[in-house]
C-alpha positions as YAML, in Angstrom:
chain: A
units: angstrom
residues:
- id: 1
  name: UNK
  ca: [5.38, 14.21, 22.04]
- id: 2
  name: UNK
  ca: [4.39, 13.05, 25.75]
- id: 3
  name: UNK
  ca: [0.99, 14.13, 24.98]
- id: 4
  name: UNK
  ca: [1.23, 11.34, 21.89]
- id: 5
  name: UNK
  ca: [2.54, 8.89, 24.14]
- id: 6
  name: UNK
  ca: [-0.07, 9.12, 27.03]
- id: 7
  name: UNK
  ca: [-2.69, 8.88, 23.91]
- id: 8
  name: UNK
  ca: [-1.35, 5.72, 22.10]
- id: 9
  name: UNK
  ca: [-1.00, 4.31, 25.55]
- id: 10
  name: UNK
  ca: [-4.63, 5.06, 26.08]
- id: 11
  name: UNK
  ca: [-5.23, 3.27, 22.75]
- id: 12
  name: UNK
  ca: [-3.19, 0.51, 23.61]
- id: 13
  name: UNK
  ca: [-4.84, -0.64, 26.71]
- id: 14
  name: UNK
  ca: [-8.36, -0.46, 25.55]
- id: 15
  name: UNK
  ca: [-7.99, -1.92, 22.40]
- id: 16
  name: UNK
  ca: [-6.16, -5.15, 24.42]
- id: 17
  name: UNK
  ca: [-9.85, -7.00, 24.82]
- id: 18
  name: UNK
  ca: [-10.79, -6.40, 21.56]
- id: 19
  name: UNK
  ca: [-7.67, -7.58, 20.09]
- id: 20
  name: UNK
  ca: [-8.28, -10.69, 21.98]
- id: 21
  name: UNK
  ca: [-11.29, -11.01, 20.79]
- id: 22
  name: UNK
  ca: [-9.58, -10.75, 17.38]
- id: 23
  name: UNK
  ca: [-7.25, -13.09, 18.07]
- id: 24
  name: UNK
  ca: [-8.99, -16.60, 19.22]
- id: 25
  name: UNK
  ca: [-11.03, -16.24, 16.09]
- id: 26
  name: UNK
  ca: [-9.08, -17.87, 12.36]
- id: 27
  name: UNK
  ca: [-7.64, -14.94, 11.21]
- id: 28
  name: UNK
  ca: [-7.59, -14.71, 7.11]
- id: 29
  name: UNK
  ca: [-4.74, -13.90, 4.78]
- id: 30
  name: UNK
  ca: [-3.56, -10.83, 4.64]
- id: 31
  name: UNK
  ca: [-4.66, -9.44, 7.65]
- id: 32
  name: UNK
  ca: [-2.13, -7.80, 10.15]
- id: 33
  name: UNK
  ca: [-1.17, -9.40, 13.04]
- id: 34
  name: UNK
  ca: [-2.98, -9.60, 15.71]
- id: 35
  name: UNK
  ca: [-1.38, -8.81, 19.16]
- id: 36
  name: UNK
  ca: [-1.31, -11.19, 22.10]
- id: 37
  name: UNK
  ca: [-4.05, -12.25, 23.89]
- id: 38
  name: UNK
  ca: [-4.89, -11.20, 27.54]
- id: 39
  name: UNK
  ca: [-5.22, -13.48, 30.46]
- id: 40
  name: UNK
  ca: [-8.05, -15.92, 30.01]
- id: 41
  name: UNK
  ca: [-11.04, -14.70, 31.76]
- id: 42
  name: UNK
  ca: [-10.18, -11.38, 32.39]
- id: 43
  name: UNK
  ca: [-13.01, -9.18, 32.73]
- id: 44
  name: UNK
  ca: [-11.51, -5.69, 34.60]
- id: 45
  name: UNK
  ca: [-11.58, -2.71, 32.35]
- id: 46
  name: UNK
  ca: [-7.98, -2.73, 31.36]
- id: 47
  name: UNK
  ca: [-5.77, 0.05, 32.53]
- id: 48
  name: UNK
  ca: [-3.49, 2.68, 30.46]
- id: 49
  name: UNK
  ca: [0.11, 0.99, 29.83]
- id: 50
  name: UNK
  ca: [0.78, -2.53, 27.39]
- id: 51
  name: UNK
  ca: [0.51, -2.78, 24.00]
- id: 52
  name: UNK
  ca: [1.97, 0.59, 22.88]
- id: 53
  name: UNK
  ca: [4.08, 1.00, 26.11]
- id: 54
  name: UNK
  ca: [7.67, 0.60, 23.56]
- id: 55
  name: UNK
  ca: [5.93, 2.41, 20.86]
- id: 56
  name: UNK
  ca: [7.19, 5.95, 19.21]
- id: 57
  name: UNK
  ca: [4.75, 7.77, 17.73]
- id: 58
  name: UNK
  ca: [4.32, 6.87, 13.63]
- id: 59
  name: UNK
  ca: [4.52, 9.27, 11.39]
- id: 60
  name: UNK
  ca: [1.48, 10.05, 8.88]
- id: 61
  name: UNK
  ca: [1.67, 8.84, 5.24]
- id: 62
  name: UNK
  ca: [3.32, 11.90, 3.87]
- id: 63
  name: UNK
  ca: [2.86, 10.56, -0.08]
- id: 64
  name: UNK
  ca: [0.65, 13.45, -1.61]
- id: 65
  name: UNK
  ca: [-2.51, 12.99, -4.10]
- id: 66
  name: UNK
  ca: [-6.02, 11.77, -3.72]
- id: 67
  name: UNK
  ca: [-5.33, 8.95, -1.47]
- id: 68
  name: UNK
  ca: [-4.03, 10.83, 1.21]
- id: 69
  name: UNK
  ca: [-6.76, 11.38, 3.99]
- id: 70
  name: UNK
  ca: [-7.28, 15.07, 5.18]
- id: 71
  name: UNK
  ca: [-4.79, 15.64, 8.10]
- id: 72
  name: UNK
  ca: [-5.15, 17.73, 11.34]
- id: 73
  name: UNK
  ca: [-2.21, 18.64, 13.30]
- id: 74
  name: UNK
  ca: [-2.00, 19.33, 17.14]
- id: 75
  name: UNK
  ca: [-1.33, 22.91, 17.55]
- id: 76
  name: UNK
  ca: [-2.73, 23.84, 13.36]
- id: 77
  name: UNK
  ca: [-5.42, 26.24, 15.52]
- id: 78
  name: UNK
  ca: [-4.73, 27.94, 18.27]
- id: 79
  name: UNK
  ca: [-6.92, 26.45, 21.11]
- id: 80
  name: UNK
  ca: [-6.94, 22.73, 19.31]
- id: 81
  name: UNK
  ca: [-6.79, 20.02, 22.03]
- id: 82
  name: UNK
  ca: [-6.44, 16.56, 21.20]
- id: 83
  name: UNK
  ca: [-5.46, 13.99, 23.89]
- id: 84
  name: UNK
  ca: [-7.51, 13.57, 26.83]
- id: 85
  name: UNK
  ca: [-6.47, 14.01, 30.30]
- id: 86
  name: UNK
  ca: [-6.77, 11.08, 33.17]
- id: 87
  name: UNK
  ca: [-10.49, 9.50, 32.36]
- id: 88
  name: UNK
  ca: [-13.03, 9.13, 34.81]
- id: 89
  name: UNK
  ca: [-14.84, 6.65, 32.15]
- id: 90
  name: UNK
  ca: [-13.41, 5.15, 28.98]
- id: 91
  name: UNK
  ca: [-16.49, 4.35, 26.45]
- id: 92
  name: UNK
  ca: [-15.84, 1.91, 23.51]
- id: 93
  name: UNK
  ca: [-18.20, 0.24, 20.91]
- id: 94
  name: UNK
  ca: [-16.50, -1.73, 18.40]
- id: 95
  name: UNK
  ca: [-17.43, -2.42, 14.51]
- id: 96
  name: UNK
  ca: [-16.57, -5.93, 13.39]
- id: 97
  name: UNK
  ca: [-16.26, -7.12, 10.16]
- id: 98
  name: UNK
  ca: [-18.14, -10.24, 8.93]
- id: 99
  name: UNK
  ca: [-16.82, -13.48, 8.75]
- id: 100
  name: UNK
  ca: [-13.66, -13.82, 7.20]
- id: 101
  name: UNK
  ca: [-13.78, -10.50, 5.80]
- id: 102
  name: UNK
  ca: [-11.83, -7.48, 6.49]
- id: 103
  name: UNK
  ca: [-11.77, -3.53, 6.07]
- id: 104
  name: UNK
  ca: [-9.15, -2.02, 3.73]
- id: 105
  name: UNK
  ca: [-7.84, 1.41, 4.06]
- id: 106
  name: UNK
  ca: [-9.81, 2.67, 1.01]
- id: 107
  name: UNK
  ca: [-12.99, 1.56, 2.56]
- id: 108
  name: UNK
  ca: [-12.30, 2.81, 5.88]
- id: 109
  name: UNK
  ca: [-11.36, 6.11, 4.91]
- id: 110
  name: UNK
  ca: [-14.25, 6.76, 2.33]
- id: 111
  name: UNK
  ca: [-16.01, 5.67, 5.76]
- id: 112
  name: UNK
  ca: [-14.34, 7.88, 8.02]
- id: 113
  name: UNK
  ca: [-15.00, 10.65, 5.69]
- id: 114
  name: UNK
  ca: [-18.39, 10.28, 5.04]
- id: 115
  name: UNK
  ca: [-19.10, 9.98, 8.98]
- id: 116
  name: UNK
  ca: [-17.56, 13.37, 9.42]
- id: 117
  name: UNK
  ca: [-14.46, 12.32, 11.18]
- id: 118
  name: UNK
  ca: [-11.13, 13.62, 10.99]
- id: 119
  name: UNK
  ca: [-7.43, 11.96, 9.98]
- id: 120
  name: UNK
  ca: [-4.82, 12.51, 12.60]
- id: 121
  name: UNK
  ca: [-1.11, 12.81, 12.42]
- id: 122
  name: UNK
  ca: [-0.81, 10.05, 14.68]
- id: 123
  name: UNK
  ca: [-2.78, 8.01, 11.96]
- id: 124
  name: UNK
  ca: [-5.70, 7.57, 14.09]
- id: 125
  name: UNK
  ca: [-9.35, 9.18, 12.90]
- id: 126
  name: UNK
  ca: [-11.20, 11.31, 15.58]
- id: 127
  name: UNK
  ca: [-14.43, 13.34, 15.95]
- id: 128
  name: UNK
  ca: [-14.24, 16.88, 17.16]
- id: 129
  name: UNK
  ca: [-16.81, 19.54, 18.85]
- id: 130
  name: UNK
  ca: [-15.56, 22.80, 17.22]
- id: 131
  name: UNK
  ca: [-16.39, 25.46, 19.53]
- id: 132
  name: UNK
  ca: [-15.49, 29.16, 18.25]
- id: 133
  name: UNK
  ca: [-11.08, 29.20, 17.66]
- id: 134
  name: UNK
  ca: [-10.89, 25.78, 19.61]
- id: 135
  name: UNK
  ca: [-11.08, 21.91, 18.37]
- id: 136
  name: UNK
  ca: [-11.88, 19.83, 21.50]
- id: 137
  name: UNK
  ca: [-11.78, 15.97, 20.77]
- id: 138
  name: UNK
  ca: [-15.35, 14.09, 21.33]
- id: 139
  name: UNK
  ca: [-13.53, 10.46, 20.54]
- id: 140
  name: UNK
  ca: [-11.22, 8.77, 18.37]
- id: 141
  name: UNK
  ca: [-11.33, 5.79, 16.20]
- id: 142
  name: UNK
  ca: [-8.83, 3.11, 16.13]
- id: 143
  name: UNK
  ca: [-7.60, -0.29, 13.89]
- id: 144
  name: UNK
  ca: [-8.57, -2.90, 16.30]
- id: 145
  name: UNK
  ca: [-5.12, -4.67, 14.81]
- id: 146
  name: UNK
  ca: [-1.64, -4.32, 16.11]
- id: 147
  name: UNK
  ca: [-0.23, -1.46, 16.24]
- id: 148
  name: UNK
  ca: [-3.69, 0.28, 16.52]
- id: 149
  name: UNK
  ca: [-3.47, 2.73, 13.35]
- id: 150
  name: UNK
  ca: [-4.66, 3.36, 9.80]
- id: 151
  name: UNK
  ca: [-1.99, 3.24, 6.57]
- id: 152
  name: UNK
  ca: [-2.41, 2.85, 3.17]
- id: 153
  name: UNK
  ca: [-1.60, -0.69, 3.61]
- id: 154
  name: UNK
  ca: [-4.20, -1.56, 6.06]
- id: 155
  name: UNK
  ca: [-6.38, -4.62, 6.20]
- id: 156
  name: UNK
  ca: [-8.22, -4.95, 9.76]
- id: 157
  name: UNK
  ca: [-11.03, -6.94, 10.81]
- id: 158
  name: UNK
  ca: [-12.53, -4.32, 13.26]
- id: 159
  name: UNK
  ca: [-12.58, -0.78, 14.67]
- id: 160
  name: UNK
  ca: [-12.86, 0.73, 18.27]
- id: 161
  name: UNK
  ca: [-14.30, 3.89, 18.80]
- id: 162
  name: UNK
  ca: [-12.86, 4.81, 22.23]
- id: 163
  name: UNK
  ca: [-14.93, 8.09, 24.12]
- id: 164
  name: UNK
  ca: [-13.79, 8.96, 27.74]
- id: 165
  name: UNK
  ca: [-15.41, 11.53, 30.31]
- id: 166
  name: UNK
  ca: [-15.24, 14.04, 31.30]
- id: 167
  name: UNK
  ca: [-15.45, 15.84, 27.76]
- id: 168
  name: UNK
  ca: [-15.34, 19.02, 26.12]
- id: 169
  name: UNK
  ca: [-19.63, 18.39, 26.40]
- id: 170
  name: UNK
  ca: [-22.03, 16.25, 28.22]
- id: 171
  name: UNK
  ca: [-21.78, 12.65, 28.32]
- id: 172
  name: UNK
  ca: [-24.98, 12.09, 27.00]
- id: 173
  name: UNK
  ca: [-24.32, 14.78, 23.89]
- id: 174
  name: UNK
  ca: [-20.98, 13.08, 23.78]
- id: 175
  name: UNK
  ca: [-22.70, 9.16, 23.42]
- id: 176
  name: UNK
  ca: [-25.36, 10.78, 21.15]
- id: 177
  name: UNK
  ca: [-22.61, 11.98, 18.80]
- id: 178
  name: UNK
  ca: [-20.74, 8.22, 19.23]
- id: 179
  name: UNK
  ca: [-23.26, 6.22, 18.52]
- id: 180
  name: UNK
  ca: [-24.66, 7.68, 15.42]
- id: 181
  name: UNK
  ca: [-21.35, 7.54, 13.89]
- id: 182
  name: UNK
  ca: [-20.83, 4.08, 14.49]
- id: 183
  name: UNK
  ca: [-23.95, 2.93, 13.68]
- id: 184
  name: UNK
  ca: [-23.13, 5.06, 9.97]
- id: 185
  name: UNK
  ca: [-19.50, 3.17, 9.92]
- id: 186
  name: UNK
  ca: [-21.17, 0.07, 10.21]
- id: 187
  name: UNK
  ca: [-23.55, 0.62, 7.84]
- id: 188
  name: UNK
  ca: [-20.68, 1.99, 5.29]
- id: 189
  name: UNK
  ca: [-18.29, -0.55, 6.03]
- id: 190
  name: UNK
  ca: [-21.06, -3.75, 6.42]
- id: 191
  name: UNK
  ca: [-19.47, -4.27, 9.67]
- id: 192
  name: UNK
  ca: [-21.33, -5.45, 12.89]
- id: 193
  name: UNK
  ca: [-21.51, -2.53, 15.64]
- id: 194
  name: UNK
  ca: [-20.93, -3.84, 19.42]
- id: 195
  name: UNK
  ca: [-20.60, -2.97, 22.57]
- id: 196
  name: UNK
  ca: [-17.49, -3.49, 24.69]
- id: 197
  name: UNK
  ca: [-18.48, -7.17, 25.22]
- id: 198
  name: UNK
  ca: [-18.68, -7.54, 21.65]
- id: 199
  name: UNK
  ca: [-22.18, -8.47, 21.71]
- id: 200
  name: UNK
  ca: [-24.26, -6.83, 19.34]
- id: 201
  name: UNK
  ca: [-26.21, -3.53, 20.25]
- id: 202
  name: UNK
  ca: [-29.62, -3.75, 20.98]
- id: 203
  name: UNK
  ca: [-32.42, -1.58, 22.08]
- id: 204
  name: UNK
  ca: [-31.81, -2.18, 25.05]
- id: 205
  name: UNK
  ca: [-28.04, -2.18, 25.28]
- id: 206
  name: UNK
  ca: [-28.59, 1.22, 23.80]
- id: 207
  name: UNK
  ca: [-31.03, 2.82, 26.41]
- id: 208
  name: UNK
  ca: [-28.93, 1.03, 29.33]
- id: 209
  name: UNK
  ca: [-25.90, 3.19, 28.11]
- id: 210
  name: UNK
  ca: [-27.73, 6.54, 27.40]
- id: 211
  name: UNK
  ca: [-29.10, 6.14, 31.29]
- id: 212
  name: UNK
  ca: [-25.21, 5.44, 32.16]
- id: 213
  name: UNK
  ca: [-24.16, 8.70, 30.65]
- id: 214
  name: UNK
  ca: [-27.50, 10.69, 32.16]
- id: 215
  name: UNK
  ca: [-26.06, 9.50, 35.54]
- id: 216
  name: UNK
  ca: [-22.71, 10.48, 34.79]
- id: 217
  name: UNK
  ca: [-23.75, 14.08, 34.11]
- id: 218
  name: UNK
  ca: [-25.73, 13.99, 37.29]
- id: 219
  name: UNK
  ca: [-22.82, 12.74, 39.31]
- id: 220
  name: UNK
  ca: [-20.77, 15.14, 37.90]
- id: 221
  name: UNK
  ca: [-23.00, 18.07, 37.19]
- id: 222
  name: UNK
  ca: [-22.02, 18.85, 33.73]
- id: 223
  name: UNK
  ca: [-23.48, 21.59, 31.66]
- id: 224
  name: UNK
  ca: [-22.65, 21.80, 28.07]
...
C-alpha cells in the first residue's frame, strides 16, 4: 500500500504543470475538475508530494462485463514490479485534446488497448517490458484531470505519459517504446501529442530528446 502511495504521489507532482495548463484554458461541460493551478511562472521540474499527498489509493471498477478494462495486479506474477524507485529523470509527453473537446473513458480505453498498454488496479494504464517470469514497468499513463485516474465516468481533456530512469532497459529503448505509443494514442484519440512544455513535437524536439536519453545511458552506463 506504501508502494501505491509513493506512485500516486509520483503522479501527483508531475501531472501539477499540466493540470495548470488545463486549468487557465475555458474548461467545457462535463469535464472533471481541474485541480489548482501552480505558482505563476514556475518553471522547476516539480518534485514528488501535492496533489495526491491526502489521497488513499482508489479502488478499480469492480462491475464485471465488456466494459471493464483488462486488470493487472501487483504481485499476480511472481517477479511483477510496478512502482518505480527514487528517479534520476522523470520523462513526460502529454496528449491534448482539441479545442473544447474531451476524451471519454470508452475512447481512451479502446486507445489504451489498441496501443498495447495495460489497466492497473490503481486505475492508471501502464506499459510493461516482460522479461521471462517478471513484469518490469517501462511507464504509465495518467488522466491529466484531478484525481489523475481512469473510471467509467471519465471525461478528460488530456493524458500524461510519465517515464522515469533508470528503467528495467535503456533510456533510449525506454523513449523508443514512449514515443511510439503516444504518437498511436494521439492518432486514436485525435489528440495533440506534446512535450512537457506543451508545445507540440517536432522533428526536432524529437531528436533533441533521443540525444538526451543516449547521454543518459552514457552517464550511466546502461546495458539492456
Amino acid at each position: 500500500m506504501n508502494e501505491l502511495r509513493l506512485v500516486l504521489l509520483l503522479i501527483g507532482a508531475l501531472v501539477i504543470g499540466g493540470i495548470y495548463y488545463f486549468g487557465t484554458r475555458k474548461k467545457p461541460p462535463a469535464a472533471n475538475e481541474v485541480a489548482d493551478s501552480t505558482a505563476e511562472g514556475q518553471k522547476k521540474e516539480p518534485r514528488v508530494g501535492g496533489l495526491f499527498g491526502q489521497r488513499k489509493s482508489s479502488p478499480a471498477a469492480t462491475e464485471p462485463g465488456s466494459d471493464q478494462p483488462r486488470q493487472v495486479e501487483k504481485g499476480d506474477r511472481s517477479g511483477v514490479s510496478i512502482y518505480p524507485p527514487q528517479p534520476e529523470k522523470i520523462v513526460t509527453l502529454y496528449i491534448h485534446a482539441q479545442g473544447d473537446k474531451t476524451f471519454g473513458w470508452h475512447a481512451i480505453k479502446a486507445a489504451a488497448e489498441q496501443a498495447g498498454l495495460d489497466y492497473g488496479k490503481d486505475n492508471l494504464y501502464y506499459r510493461f517490458r516482460d522479461n521471462g517470469s517478471s513484469k518490469d514497468m517501462l511507464f504509465l499513463v495518467a488522466n491529466m484531470l484531478k484525481p489523475g485516474i481512469f473510471t467509467p465516468d471519465t471525461q478528460t481533456r488530456g493524458l500524461v505519459l510519465v517515464m522515469t530512469l533508470p528503467g528495467p532497459v535503456s533510456a533510449l529503448d525506454s523513449w523508443e517504446t514512449l514515443l511510439p505509443v503516444g504518437q498511436r494514442l494521439a492518432e486514436l484519440l485525435g489528440g495533440t501529442l506534446t512535450d512537457e512544455h506543451h508545445n507540440p513535437m517536432s522533428r526536432q524536439q524529437i531528436a533533441f530528446i533521443r540525444e538526451e536519453m543516449r547521454e543518459f545511458d552514457r552517464t550511466h552506463a546502461v546495458t539492456d
